[in-house]
C-alpha positions in Angstrom: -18.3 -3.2 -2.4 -16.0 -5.4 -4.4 -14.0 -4.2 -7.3 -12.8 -5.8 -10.2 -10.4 -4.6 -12.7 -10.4 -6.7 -16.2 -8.7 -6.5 -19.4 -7.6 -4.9 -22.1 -7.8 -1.1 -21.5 -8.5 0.6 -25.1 -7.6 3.7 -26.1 -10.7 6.1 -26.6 -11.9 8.4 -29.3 -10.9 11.2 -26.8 -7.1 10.6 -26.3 -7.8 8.9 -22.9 -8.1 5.4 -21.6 -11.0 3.3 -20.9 -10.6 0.4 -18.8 -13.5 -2.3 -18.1 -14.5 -3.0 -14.0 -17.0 -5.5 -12.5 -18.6 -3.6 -9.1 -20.7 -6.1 -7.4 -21.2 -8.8 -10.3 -22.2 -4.9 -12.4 -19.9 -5.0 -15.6 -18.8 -0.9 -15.6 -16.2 1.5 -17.1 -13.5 3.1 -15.9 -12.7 6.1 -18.2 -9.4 8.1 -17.2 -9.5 11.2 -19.6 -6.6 12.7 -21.7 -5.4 15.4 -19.0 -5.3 12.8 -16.5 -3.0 10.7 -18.7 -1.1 13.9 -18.6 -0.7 14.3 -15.2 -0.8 11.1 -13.5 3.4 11.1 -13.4 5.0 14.1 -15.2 8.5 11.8 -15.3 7.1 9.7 -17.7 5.0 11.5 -20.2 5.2 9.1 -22.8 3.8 10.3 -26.5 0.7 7.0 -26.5 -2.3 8.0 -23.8 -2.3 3.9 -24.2 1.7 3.9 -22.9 1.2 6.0 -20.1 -1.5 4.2 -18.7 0.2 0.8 -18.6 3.0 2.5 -17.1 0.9 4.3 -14.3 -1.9 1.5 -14.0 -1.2 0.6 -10.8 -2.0 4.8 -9.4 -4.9 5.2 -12.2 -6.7 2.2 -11.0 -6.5 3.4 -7.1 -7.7 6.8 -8.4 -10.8 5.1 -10.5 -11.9 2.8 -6.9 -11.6 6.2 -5.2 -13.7 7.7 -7.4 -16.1 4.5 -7.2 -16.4 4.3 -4.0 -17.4 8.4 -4.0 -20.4 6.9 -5.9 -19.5 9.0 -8.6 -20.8 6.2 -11.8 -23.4 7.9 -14.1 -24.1 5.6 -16.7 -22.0 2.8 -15.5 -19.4 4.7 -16.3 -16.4 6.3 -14.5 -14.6 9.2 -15.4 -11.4 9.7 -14.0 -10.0 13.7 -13.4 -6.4 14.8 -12.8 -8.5 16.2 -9.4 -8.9 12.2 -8.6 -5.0 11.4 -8.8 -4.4 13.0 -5.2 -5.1 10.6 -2.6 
């Protein structure tokens, strides 16, 4: 199974973060709700859901290839829970 993260994540309609993925050559994407935003490092809860992500991306995206490899995509889409941040 091989993973790609690409670029730009967008801010969603929701509050949270959607961030596009190739998964073997399959364009996909990753969607890490508001409340994970929230939770993913309560030292840096910064006010723009857009903000915290860049400044977690690194521990979001290993949460959102956890959650891939689960086979949890419905849709080709991923949704990310504060339940996926604990490795």
């Amino acid at each position: 199974m091989t993973i790609e993260f690409l670029a730009p994540s967008v801010a969603g309609e929701d509050g949270g973060v959607s961030l596009p993925a190739v998964l073997d050559g399959q364009t996909i994407v990753c969607h890490f709700t508001v409340e994970t935003l929230r939770d993913v490092n309560q030292r840096t809860r910064l006010s723009a859901a857009i903000n915290q992500y860049m400044a977690n991306a690194a521990k979001l995206k290993a949460a959102a290839e956890r959650v891939i490899r689960a086979g949890r995509i419905e849709n080709d889409q991923v949704v990310v829970l504060p339940g996926d941040l604990r490795a």
